[in-house]
N, C-alpha and C positions, 0 to 999 in steps of 0.2 A: 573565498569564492563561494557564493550559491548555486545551485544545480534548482532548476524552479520546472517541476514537472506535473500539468496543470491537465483536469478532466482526463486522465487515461483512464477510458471508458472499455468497459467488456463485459461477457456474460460468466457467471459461476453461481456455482453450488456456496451459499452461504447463508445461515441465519438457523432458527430451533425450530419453527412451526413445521409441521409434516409438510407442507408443500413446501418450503422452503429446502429441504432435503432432498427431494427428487427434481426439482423444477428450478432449473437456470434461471439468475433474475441475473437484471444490470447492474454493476456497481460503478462506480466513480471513485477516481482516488488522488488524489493529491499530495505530494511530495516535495519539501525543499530540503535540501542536504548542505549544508556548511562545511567543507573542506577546505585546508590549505593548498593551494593550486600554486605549481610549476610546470614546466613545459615537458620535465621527465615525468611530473605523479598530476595526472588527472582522472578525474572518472567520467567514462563515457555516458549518457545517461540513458541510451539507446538500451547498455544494459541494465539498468538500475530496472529500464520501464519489461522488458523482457522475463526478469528476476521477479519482479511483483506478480505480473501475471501470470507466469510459470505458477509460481507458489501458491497465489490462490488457487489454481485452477486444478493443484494436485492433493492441497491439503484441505479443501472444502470445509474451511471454519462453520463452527457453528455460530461464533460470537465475535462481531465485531473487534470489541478487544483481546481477545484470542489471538484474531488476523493481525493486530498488530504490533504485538509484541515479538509473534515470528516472524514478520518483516524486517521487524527493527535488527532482530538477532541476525537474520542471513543476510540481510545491507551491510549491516557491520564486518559480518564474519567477509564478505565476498569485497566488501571497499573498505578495508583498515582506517582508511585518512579520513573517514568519516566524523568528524566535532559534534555534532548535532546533528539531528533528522527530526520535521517534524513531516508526520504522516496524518492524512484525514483520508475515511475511507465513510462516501458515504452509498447508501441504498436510497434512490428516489424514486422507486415506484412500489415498496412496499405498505405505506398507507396513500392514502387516495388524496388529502387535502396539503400535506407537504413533502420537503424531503427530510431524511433522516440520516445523520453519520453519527462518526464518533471519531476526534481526534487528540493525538497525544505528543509533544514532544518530549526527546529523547534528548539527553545530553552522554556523552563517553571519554 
């Protein structure tokens, strides 16, 4: 089964430049997770999206890939039945003429 968690959009502290440190930008993130689904083991994805943005919003990455490496670690650690995860987290308002992320899948 896929868990398909598409534009979960919010405000955080993430990125290197000095304003990016002190000044909340928007990010977007995008999530699909591959688990084995039964009627006793599902993951709910309410938390999956809860868990992301908790963790951004406490660990205020500096680096993209930073962010998503401990994502991946606390998905895993918080949904065991996790197979794969791919994660894209992007910033679209930090240059002016596109957007920009960075994404990676995860196999376990």
């Amino acid at each position: 089964m896929k868990i398909l968690i598409k534009d979960l959009t919010f405000f955080t502290i993430i990125g290197i430049l000095d304003d990016e440190r002190t000044t909340e930008q928007r990010v977007i993130i995008n999530c699909i997770i591959d688990y084995p689904y039964s009627k006793k083991q599902f993951i709910n994805y309410a938390h999956v999206s809860d868990l992301i943005e908790k963790q951004m919003n406490t660990q205020k990455f500096e680096l993209i890939e930073e962010a998503l490496e401990s994502l991946s670690r606390s998905l895993k650690h918080s949904f065991p039945s996790i197979e794969t995860l791919d994660l894209t987290i992007y910033k679209p308002n930090i240059l002016q003429n596109c957007t920009v992320g960075v994404q990676k899948h995860f196999n376990f």
